[in-house]
C-alpha positions, 0 to 999 in steps of 0.5 A, spaced: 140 512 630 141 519 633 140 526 628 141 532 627 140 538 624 147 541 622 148 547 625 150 552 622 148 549 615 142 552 612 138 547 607 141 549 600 148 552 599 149 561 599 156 562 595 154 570 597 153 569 605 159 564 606 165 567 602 165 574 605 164 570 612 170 566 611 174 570 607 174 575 613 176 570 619 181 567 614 184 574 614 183 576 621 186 570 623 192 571 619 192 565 616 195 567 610 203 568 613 207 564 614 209 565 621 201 562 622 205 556 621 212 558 624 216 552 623 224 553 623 224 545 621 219 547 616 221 548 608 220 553 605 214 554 599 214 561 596 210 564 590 210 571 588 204 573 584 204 576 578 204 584 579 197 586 575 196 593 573 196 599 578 190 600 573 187 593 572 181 590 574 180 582 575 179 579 568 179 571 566 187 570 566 187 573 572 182 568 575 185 562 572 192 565 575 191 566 581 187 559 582 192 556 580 197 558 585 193 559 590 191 551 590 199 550 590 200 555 596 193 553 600 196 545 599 203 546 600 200 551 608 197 544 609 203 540 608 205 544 614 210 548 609 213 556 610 208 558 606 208 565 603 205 567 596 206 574 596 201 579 592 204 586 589 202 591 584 205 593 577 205 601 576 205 600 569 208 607 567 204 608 560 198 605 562 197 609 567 199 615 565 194 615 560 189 614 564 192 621 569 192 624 562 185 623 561 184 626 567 187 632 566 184 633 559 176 633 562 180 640 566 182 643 560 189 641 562 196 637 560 201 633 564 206 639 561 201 645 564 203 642 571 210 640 570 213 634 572 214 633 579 206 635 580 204 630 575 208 625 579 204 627 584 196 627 581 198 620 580 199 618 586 193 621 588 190 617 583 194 611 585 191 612 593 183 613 590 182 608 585 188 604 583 188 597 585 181 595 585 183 588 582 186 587 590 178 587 593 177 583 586 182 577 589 179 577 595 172 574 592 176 570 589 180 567 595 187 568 594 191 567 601 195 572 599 200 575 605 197 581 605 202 584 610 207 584 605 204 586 599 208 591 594 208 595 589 213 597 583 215 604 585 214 603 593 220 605 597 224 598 597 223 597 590 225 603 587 232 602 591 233 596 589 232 598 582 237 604 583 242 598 585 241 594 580 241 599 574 247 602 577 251 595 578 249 594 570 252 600 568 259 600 572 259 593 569 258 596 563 251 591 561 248 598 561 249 603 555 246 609 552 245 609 544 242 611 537 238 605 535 231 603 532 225 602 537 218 601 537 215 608 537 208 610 539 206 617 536 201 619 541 203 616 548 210 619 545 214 614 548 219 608 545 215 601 546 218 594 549 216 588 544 209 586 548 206 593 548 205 592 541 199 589 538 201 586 531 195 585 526 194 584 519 193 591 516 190 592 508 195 597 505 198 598 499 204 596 496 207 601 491 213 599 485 218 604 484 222 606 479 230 609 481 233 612 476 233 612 468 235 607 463 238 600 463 242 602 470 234 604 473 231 598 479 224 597 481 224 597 489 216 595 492 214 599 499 208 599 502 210 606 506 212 610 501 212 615 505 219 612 507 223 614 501 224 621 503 229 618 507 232 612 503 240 612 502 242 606 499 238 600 495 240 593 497 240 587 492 243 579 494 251 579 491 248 573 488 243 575 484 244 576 477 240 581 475 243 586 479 251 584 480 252 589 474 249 595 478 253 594 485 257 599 487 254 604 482 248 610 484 241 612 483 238 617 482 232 617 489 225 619 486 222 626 488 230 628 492 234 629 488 239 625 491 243 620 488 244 613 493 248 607 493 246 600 489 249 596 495 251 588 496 247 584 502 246 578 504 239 579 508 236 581 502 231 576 499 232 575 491 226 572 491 222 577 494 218 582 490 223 585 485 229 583 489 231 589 490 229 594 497 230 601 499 234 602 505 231 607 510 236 606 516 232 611 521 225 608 520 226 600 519 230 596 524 232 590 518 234 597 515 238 599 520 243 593 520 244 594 513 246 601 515 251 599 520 255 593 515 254 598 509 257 605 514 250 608 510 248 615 513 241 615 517 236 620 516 230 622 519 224 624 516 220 625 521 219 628 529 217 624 535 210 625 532 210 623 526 210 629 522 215 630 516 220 634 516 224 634 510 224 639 507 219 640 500 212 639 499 210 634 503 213 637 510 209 638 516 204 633 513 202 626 518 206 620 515 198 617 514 197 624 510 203 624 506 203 616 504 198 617 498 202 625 497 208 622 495 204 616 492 201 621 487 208 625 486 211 619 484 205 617 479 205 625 476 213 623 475 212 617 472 215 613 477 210 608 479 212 601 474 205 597 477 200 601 479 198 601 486 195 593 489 191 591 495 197 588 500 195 585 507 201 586 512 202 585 519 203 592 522 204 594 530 199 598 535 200 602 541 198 597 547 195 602 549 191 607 545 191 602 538 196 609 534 200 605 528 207 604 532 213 608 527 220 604 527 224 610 529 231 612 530 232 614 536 238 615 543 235 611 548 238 607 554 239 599 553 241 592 557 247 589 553 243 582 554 248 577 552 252 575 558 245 574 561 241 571 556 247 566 555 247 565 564 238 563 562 239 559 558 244 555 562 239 554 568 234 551 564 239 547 561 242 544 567 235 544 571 236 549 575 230 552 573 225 547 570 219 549 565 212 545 566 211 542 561 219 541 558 215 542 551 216 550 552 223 549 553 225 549 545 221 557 545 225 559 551 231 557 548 229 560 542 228 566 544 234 567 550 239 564 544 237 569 539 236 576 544 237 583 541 239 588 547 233 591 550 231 598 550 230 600 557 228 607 557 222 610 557 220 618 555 214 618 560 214 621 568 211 616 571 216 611 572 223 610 575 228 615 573 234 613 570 239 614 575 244 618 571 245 625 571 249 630 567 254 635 569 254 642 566 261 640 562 258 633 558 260 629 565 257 623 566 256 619 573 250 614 575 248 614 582 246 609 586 241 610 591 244 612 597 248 617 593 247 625 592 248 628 585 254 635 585 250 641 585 249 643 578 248 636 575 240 634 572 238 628 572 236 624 566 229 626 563 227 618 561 223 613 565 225 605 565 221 600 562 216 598 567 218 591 565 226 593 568 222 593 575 218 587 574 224 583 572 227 584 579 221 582 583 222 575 586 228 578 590 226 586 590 219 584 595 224 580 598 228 587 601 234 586 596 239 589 596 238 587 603 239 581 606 233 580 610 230 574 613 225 574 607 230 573 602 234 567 605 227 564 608 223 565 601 228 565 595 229 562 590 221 562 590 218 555 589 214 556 583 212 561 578 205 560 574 204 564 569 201 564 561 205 561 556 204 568 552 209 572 557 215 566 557 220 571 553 217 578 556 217 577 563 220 570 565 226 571 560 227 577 564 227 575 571 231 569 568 237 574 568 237 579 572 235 574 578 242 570 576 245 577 575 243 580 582 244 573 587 250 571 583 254 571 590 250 565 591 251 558 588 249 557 583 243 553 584 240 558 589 241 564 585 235 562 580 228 566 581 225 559 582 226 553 582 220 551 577 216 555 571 209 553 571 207 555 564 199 555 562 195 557 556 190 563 554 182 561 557 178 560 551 171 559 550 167 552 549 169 552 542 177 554 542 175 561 540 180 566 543 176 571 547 174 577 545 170 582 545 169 583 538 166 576 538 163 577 544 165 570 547 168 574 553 168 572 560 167 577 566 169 572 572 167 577 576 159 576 573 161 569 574 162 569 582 156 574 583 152 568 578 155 561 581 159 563 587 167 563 587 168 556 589 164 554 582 169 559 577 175 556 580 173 549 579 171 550 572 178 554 570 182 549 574 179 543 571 179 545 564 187 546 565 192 542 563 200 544 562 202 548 557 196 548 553 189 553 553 184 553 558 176 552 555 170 555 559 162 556 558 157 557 562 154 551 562 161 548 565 160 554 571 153 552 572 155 544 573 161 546 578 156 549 581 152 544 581 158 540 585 159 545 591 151 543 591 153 536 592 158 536 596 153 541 601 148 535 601 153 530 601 155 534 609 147 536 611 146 528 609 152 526 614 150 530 619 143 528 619 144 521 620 151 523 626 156 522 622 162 524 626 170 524 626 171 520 631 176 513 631 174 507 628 176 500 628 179 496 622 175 489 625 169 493 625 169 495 617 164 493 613 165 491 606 163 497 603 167 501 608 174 498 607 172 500 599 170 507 600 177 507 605 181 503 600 179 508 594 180 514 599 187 512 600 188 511 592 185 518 590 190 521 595 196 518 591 193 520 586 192 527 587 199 528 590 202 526 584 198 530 580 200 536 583 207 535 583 207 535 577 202 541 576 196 536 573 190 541 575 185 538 570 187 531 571 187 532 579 180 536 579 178 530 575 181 525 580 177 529 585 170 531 582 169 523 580 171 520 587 167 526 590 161 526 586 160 517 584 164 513 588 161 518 595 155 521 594 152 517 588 155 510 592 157 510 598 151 514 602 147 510 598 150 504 601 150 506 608 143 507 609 143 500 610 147 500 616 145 506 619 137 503 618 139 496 621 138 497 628 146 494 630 149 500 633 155 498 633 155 496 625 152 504 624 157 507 629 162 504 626 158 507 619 158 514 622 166 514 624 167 513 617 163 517 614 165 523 617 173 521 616 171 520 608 168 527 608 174 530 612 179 528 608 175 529 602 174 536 604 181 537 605 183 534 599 178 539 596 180 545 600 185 548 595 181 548 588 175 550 592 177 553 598 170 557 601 165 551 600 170 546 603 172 551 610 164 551 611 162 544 610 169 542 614 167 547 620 160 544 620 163 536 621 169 537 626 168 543 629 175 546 628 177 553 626 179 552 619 181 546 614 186 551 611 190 550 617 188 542 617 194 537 615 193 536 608 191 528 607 195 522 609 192 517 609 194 508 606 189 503 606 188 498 601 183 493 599 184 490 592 177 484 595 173 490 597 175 494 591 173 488 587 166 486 591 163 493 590 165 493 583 161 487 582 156 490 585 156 497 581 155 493 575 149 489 577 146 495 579 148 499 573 146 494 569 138 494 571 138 501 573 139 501 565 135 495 564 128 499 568 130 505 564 128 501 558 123 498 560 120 505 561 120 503 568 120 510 574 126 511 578 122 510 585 117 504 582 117 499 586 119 493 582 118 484 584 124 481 583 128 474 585 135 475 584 137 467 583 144 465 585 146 471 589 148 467 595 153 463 592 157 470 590 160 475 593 154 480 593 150 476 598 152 480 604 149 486 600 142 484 598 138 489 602 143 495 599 141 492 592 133 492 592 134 498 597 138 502 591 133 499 585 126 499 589 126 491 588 121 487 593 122 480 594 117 476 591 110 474 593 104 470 591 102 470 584 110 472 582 110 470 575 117 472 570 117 476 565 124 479 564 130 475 565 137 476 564 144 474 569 149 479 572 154 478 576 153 471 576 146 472 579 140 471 575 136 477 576 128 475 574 123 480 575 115 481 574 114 487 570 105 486 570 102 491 570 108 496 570 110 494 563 105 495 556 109 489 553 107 489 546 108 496 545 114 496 549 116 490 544 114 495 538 119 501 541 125 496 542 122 493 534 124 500 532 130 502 535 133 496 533 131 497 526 134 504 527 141 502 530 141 496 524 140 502 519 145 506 523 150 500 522 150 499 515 151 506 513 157 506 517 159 500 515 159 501 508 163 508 508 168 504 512 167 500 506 169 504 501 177 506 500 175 513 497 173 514 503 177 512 508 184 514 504 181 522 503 177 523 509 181 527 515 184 521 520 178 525 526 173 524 521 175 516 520 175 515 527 169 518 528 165 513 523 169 508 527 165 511 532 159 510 530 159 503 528 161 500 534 156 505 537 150 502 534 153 494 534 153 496 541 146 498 541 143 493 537 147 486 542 143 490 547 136 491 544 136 484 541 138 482 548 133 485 552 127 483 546 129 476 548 127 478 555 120 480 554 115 475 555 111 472 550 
């Protein structure tokens, strides 16, 4: 048998000293664009990354993210695929104008002390300097995305495709301008989508009114009092009884002076609070709607930054301020029916900076989303688009059915300017992108939502409007994975503005992407939430330095399964690690012992190379089904069992045999399969954890890269072998578990005769199982002390002077007596109706649990006592 010291693979894995190595080469190479692999027969696969933050940093999400697309994009580049996963950055117009802001305000200065234009341009310059550190943070992490074709929301290209179709909406008149509540905030001074508000559970006060005087008064219940200033009506059900004598009259409003209606709506719930609610159409979207049915004037009460501005006694004071003012106004007059009571409700908060959002009447631009929403639903529904898992389906639809128009329209300056400019005579023209305006003519002030620009990104990083090679090659793209949380923010939106924009293709070619791979929120061990109040939060970046990038990823992916969230703990990192440790000293064990790639001779496999063959053969159908239907977990489960049991714990095992034997044919032949195992094995691995893999993978064939390998196809089946070595793992297992009861070392050398084993199948395999167990044959003066059959072999074994039999007999003695006692008790809870009929089902099932637990404990210590000598 010839050896060698691996070349270039040091005695114990460095995550740190390979991953920038190989990242670099793979770069270099150019191994992550698809005419690396140029192909016009070749399909086409296409991811488009998830834009992050211009000002992001790589969090846990990300990492799971990008994981999982990238062991989607690294298998399908092996399959010999057009691949392209396409990387790119979100300006994230709020988000980064606070942060210029910030800035700013260290100098003494505002975005207004500079004006616009040399605002927009201080932000670019912060783009250049310190935006996008989350795209070196990628590369730690391994993704093969095509860096030449990274882009950026506000690049050149997207902000003409954003003109486009801004401009296309509008003149369909899918665009319009209206008076409508928002969400808005008070300090970044600027509407909200529905995602850039945090919803929490805020202690507050709710307050009984009384309106009015006498048997035609109402009692209506407010936790924002301050709101009243601009109530103009007051709405009961049209059923409700107690109020039907007071539709159509007037009421006095408290503190005004004013007189409201007492109006009919069949919003209003009667059974809640008094069953009659103050209408404030500019400052509550249920209101609001009220307003409009009821033709109800709208009266703002405050200004953009949350000042009152009715005149009185409570005007120029902060909406918090005036909350208890006109609370204690009320009191003074009489008007507070109950006193003031704790009230938990559910209140929004800027994204960004936590201020307290103000519903708030406003003109603002919106989508008109009907026709579109209507055209997202249909390409679900019809299996245009797939959702993995189907589950989510029932959530999308609920939410593209039942869409509200969409305000668009931001008052920021970083940001795409809304397109529309107007004329010194009220003149209105929106203009596409290669278009000029008149002289005279402004433009509107407002931005778009950031979400409007993102919604066109699996066709604008393509060159749309153009029609360029990338568009008719890559698009509909392949697969967006993402969280489960941004289903109706971004994916619904992609939805239908993918459909609106290619709507001159087919049908079945104008959907964004063919499949919708949904994943849920990473949690900790237990399935807390992370955050950073409970300080479970994960830094993946922490992670990487701490186990290696490979290590990280395979604990995300294993613990991904569709649809639902992701638990993490550092134990599970630390034994990922640990597994790339394996499959380091799996390879150095092979190359030592002149394992090599080269072919090999069915006639001339052994048993034990048929089954590693066979199983091989079955592993790869299995990930590939997995795969195909978004699996992660199961696949990581598939490939860390077959990688780390069956290979390294098995089948290296069982060839040191051959290798040893002195047969060089039986050994080369042994050599060859164990480097085509390893391969494949390798290659099956690369996508999950690709740097580990590359290394090894180089190390064993020599080649440049197994990212640019076929990815495994291989079919061998052998049910005999599969069943043979199965009989032989057992009988091994079985006195493995034997000796460790015995109290026996894992390296002593043990007597044994193993009785029967020529008349069964394992004959051929005697030498392997005393070399795997240390058993010796036996010799003069061999006397039995334990005795049992397995496998239809009767394996007797002289246990003097290794075993103190009477006080092994007393521990067996006791923990039988324990497992017994462990027995009753849980057979007696099982016993009792009480219990089984009250008790949760999980807490049932675990007694369950434990009973067989112990029956099975108690068969193997009385089997074992029978065992004993004397």
């Amino acid at each position: 048998m010839t050896t060698r010291e691996p070349e270039g693979l040091s005695s114990q894995y460095a995550p740190a000293e390979v991953e920038t190595r190989r990242y670099e080469h793979w770069e270099k190479a150019g191994y992550f664009t698809p005419e690396a692999q140029e192909n016009p027969a070749a399909p086409s696969f296409s991811i488009v990354l998830p834009p992050p933050n211009v000002t992001g940093s790589l969090h846990i999400g990300h990492a799971l993210d990008h994981t999982l697309m990238d062991t989607l994009t690294r298998r399908r580049r092996m399959q010999g695929y057009r691949t392209l996963w396409l990387p790119g950055m979100d300006h994230a117009g709020i988000a980064t104008q606070n942060v210029v802001e910030r800035e700013l305000a260290k100098e003494g200065l505002s975005r207004h002390d500079l004006g616009r234009e040399a605002f927009v341009e201080r932000v670019w310059q912060w783009k250049a300097e310190y935006g996008g550190k989350i795209l070196s943070q990628m590369r730690r992490l391994g993704d093969s995305v095509d860096w030449s074709r990274e882009r950026f929301t506000m690049d050149e290209g997207l902000s003409r495709a954003v003109q486009t179709i801004f401009k296309q909406l509008y003149d369909d008149n899918l665009i319009y301008r209206a008076e409508r509540i928002i969400n808005w905030c008070p300090r970044c001074l600027t509407a909200l989508s529905d995602i850039e508000v945090d919803h929490t559970d805020d202690e507050g006060e709710l307050v009984s009114i009384r309106y009015g005087d006498g048997p035609d008064s109402i009692v209506v219940a407010t936790s924002r009092a301050e709101t009243m200033l601009g109530d103009t009506a007051v709405a009961v059900h049209p059923d409700d009884e107690r109020y039907k004598h007071l539709i159509g009259k007037t009421v006095e409003l408290p503190l005004t002076g004013r007189r409201i209606p007492i109006v009919a709506d069949e919003h209003v719930d009667p059974a809640f609070g008094t069953g009659a609610v103050k209408v404030t159409p500019a400052h509550d979207p249920n209101d609001f709607e009220i307003g409009r049915r009821h033709n109800l004037p709208s009266l703002s009460i405050m200004d953009e930054h949350g000042v009152i501005t009715v005149p009185g006694p409570f005007q120029g004071l902060d909406r918090l301020e005036a909350r208890p003012a006109v609370v204690a106004a009320l009191r003074e007059d009489g008007r507070i029916v109950k006193e003031v009571r704790p009230y938990a409700h559910a209140v929004g908060h800027c994204s960004r900076c936590s201020t307290t959002v103000e519903p708030r009447l406003s003109l603002q631009w919106f989508v008109s989303v009907a026709p579109l929403a209507k055209a997202a639903g249909d390409a679900v529904r019809d299996g245009r688009t797939r959702l993995s898992p189907s589950e989510m389906n029932a959530r999308y639809f609920a939410w593209v059915d039942d869409m509200h128009d969409w305000c668009i329209s931001r008052q920021l300056w970083w940001g795409h300017r809304i397109p529309v400019f107007y004329g010194p005579n009220g003149e209105v023209r929106c203009l596409g992108p290669d278009e000029t305006p008149p002289e005279g003519w402004t433009q509107d002030p407002d931005v778009l939502d950031t979400w409007f620009s993102s919604a066109l990104w699996p066709f604008s990083t393509l060159g749309w409007p153009d029609d360029t090679q990338d568009l008719r090659t890559f698009y509909p793209t392949s697969a967006l994975v993402t969280g489960y949380d941004i289903l109706f923010f971004w994916v619904a939106r992609m939805m239908m503005f993918g459909l609106y924009a290619m709507r001159d293709r087919p049908p079945q070619d104008a959907v964004p992407f063919r499949t919708v791979v949904l994943h849920g929120l990473v949690r900790d061990q237990y399935g807390k939430k992370m955050s950073k109040s409970r300080g479970n939060t994960v830094d993946p970046l922490d992670w990487i330095e701490r186990f290696g990038a490979d290590a990280v990823r395979f604990t995300l992916a294993r613990g991904s399964n569709p649809g639902s969230d992701t638990s993490i703990s550092e134990e599970w990192a630390a034994g990922s690690r640990n597994f790339c440790n394996k499959l380091w000293n799996a390879t150095r064990f092979a190359l030592l012992n002149g394992a090599t790639t080269g072919p090999f001779r069915i006639e001339d496999l052994s048993t034990t190379d048929r089954w590693i063959l066979s199983r091989l053969s079955s592993v790869i159908a299995e990930v590939d089904g997995l795969l195909e239907q978004f699996e992660f977990g199961k696949t990581c489960e598939a490939l860390y069992h077959f990688a780390w049991d069956e290979f390294c714990d098995w089948y290296l095992e069982l060839t040191k045999v051959p290798l040893a034997s002195g047969d060089e044919r039986a050994a080369e032949t042994t050599r060859r399969v164990l480097g085509f195992v390893l391969d494949q094995m390798l290659r099956l691995l690369h996508p999950v954890i690709p740097f580990v893999t590359d290394e090894l993978w180089r190390a064993l064939t020599g080649e440049d890269s197994v990212m640019v390998a076929d990815w495994p196809s291989y079919e061998f089946s052998d049910p005999a072998a599969e069943a043979e070595i199965a009989s032989l793992m057992r009988l091994v297992t079985e006195i493995r578990r034997f000796r460790s009861d015995q109290g026996l070392r894992p390296g002593q050398r043990v007597p044994a005769r193993l009785t029967g084993i020529e008349s069964t199948p394992l004959a051929p395999h005697e030498e392997s199982i005393r070399t795997l167990l240390r058993l010796t044959p036996p010799e003069a003066g061999f006397a039995v002390s334990a005795s049992f059959a397995i496998e239809g072999v009767t394996v007797e074994l002289d246990l003097a002077g290794t075993v103190d039999i009477e006080a092994e007999r007393r521990r067996l003695e006791k923990d039988l007596t324990a497992a017994k006692k462990e027995a009753q008790q849980a057979s007696a809870k099982l016993g009792n109706e009480s219990f089984t009929a009250k008790a949760p089902a999980d807490v049932v099932a675990k007694m369950r649990q434990r009973l067989t637990a112990a029956e099975s404990d108690i068969a193997r210590l009385e089997t074992r006592l029978t065992t004993l000598p004397g």
